[in-house]
N, C-alpha and C positions, 0 to 999 in steps of 0.2 A: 670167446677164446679162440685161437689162434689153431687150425689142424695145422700141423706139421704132414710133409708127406712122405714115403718111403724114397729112400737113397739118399737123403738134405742131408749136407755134412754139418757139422752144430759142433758147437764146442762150450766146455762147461762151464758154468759161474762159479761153481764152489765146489770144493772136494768131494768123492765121492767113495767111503771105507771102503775096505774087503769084504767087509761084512754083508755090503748091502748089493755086490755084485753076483751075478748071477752062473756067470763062469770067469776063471781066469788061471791064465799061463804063471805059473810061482817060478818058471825061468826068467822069463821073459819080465813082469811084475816083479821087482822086488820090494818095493813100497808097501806101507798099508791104505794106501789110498790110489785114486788116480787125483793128480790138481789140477787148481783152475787152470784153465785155459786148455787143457786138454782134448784133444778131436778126438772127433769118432763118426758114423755116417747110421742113421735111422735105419732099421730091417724090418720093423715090424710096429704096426702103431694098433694099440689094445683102447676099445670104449667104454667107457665104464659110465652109465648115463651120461651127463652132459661132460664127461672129465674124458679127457684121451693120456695115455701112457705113452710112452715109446721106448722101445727095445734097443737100446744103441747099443755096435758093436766099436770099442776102438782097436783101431789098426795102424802098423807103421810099415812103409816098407811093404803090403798085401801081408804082413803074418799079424794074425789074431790073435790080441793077449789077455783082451776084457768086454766084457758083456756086462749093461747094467740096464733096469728100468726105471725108466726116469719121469717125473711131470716136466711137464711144459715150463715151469718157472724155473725149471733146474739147468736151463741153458740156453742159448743162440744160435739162431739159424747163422751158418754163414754165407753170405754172397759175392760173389767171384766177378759179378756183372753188375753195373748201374741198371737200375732199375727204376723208374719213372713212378711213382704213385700221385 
């Protein structure tokens, strides 16, 4: 499995409720969800044996509106750069 690392912008595969967010702006948010394709940028990656979590904050503009934890299969790194593998 794949560590992700702190600051990787990613964006999501599938929606993510109110419910399951850990903070959020109810100005700024007016949805019950955030949707796919939604950014946000890694702040914190949690271990949990062989499983890592990560803490995404999304942002627009620098103002913070949501906070959620996520697995690994719940989104995409994204890449701004070719990268040769």
């Amino acid at each position: 499995m794949n560590k992700f690392k702190l600051l990787d912008t990613i964006a999501l595969l599938n929606p993510v409720s109110v419910e399951r967010l850990t903070w959020w702006n109810q100005i700024i948010l007016k949805s019950e969800s955030l949707l796919s394709g939604q950014v946000g940028t890694i702040v914190e990656v949690y271990e949990e044996g062989e499983e890592f979590h990560y803490l995404v904050d999304a942002d627009t503009q620098g103002r913070e509106y949501a906070m959620a934890t996520l697995s690994a299969d719940e989104f995409l790194v994204l890449q701004y750069e070719l990268t040769v593998v």
